[in-house]
GUVEXSE-312683 format. One record per residue (C-alpha): residue number from 1; residue in three letters; x, y, z. Coordinates in pm, whole numbers, plus 50000, padded with zeros to 5 digits. Last residue first. Layout:
# GUVEXSE-312683
<r NUM,"ala",<X,Y,Z>> ...
This chain:
# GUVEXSE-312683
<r 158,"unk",<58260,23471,64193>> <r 157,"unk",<58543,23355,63905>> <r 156,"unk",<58351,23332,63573>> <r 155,"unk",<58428,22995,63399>> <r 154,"unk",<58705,22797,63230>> <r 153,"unk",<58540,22441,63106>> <r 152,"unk",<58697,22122,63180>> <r 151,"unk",<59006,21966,63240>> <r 150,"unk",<59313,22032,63528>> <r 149,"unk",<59466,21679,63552>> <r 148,"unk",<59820,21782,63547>> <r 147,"unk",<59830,22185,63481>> <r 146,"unk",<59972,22267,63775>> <r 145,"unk",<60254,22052,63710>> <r 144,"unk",<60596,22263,63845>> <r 143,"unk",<60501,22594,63975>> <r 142,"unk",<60414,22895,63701>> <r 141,"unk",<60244,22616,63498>> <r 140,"unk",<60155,22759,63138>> <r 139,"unk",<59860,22810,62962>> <r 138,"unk",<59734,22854,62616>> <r 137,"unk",<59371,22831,62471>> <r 136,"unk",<59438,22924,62095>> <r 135,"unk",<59338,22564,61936>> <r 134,"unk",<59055,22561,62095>> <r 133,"unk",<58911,22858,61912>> <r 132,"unk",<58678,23039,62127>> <r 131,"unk",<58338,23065,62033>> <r 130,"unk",<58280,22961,62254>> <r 129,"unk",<58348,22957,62649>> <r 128,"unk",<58691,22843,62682>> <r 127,"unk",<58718,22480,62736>> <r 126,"unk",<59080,22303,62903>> <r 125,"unk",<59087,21989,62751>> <r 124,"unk",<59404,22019,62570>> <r 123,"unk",<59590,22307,62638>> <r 122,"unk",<59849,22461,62413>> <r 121,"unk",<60178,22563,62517>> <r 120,"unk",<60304,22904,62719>> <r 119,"unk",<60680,22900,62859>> <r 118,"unk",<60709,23287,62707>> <r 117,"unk",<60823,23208,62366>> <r 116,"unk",<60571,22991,62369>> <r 115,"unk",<60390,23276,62334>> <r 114,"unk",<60441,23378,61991>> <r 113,"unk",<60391,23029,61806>> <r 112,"unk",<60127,22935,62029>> <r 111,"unk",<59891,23246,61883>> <r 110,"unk",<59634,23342,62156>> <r 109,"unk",<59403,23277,62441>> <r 108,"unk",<59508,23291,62758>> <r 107,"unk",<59598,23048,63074>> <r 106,"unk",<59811,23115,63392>> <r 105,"unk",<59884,22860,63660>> <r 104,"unk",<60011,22776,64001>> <r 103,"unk",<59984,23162,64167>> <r 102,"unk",<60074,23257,64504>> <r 101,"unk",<60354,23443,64330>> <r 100,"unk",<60292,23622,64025>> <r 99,"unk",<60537,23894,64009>> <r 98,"unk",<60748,23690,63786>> <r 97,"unk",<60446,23659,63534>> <r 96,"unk",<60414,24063,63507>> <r 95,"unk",<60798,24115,63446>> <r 94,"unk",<60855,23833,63197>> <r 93,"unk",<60499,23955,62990>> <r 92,"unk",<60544,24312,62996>> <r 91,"unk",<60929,24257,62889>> <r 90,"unk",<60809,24058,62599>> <r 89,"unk",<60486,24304,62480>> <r 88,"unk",<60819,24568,62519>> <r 87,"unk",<61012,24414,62281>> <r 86,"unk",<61098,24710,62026>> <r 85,"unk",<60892,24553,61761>> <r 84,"unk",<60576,24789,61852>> <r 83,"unk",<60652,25071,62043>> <r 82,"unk",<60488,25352,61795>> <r 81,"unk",<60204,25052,61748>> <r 80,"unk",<60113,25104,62123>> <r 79,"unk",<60163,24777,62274>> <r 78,"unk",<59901,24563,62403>> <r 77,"unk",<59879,24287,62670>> <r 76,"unk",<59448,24189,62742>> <r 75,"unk",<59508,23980,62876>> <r 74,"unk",<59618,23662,63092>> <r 73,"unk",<59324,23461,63286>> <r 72,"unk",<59525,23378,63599>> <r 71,"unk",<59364,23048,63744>> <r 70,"unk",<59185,22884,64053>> <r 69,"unk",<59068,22506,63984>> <r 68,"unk",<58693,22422,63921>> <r 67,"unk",<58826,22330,63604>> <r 66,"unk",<58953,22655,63514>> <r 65,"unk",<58810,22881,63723>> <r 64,"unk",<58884,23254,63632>> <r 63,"unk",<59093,23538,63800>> <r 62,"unk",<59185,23812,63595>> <r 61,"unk",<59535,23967,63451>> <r 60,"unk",<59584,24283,63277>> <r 59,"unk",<59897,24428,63066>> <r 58,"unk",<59960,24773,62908>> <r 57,"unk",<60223,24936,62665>> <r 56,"unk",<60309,25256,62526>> <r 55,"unk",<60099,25495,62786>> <r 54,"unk",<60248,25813,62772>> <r 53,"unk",<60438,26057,62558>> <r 52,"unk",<60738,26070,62826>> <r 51,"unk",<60806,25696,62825>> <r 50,"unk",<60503,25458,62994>> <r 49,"unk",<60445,25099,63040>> <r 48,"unk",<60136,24980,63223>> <r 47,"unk",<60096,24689,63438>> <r 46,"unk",<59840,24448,63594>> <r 45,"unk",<59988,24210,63841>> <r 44,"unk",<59981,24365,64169>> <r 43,"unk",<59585,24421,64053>> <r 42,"unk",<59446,24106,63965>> <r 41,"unk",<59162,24210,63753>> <r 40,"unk",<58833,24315,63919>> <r 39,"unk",<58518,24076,63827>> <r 38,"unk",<58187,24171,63733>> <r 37,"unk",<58240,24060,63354>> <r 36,"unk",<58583,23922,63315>> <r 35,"unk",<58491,23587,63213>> <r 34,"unk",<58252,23792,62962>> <r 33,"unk",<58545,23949,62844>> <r 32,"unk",<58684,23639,62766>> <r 31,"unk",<58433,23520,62524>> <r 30,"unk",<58502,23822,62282>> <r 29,"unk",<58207,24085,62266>> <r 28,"unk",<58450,24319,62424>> <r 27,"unk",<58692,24296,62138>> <r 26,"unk",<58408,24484,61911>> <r 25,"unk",<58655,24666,61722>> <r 24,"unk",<58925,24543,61626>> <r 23,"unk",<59226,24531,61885>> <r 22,"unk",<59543,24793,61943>> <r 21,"unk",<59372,25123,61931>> <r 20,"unk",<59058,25034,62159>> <r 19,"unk",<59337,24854,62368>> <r 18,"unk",<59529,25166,62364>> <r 17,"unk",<59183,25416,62493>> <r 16,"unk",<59172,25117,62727>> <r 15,"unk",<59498,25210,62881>> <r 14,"unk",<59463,25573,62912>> <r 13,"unk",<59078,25479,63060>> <r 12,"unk",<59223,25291,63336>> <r 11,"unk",<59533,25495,63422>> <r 10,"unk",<59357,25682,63719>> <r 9,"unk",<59246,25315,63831>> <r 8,"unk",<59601,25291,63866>> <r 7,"unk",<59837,25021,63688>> <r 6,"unk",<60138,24874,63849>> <r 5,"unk",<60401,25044,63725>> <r 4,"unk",<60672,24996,63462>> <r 3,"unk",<60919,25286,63296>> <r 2,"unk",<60997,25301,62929>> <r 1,"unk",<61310,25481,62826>> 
């Protein structure tokens, strides 16, 4: 049975040691680490999933500008491949984004056809830092049209 906290900074290195495992290598060149650069994640909504062995699942959230406009920068989310296709990525995702009250949006970058599964659809206008794939930048309004009239680039949040 997997159990969810809110992540520790005694669970920091458990959890990168499963990004390192989950993502090629080199995922901290990626544009949105440098968003993350200097910045500490949001913390009541960054979660780990453990069962007896561990840590079998993990999910971070950051603040960014999007537009000038205050955002949750979703990811890294990673399950260990021993927990893979039993839906904990989905149960991260639901249980992280209800806790995220005080927030109007969430953005990340990744495949539309999974997370839209999730409420997310793809942004037009909305400019990750390259070499991001526009096509990948996500989001999805946690109150009703947070999105409307957000454009431009997604920056560092200082």
């Amino acid at each position: 049975m997997i159990r969810l906290d809110q992540e520790t900074k005694d669970d920091w290195w458990e959890v990168e040691a499963l990004y390192d495992l989950c993502f090629a290598p080199g995922r901290e060149a990626l544009s949105s680490y440098r968003l993350r650069d200097g910045v500490d994640p949001v913390a009541n909504l960054c979660l780990v999933g453990r069962d007896d062995g561990g840590v079998a699942g993990a999910i971070r959230y950051w603040p960014v500008l999007a537009g000038g406009e205050k955002t949750l920068l979703l990811g890294p989310v990673a399950v260990h491949p021993t927990h893979q296709g039993e839906g904990l990525g989905g149960y991260l995702m639901r249980e992280s984004l209800a806790r995220a009250d005080g927030w109007q949006r969430v953005l990340l970058v990744g495949d539309e056809p999974y997370y839209k599964r999730f409420g997310f659809t793809r942004l037009t206008g909305v400019n990750m830092p390259p070499p991001t794939n526009p096509e990948r930048v996500l989001g999805q309004a946690l109150i009703s049209g947070a999105w409307d009239g957000v454009q431009g680039d997604v920056t560092r949040f200082a």
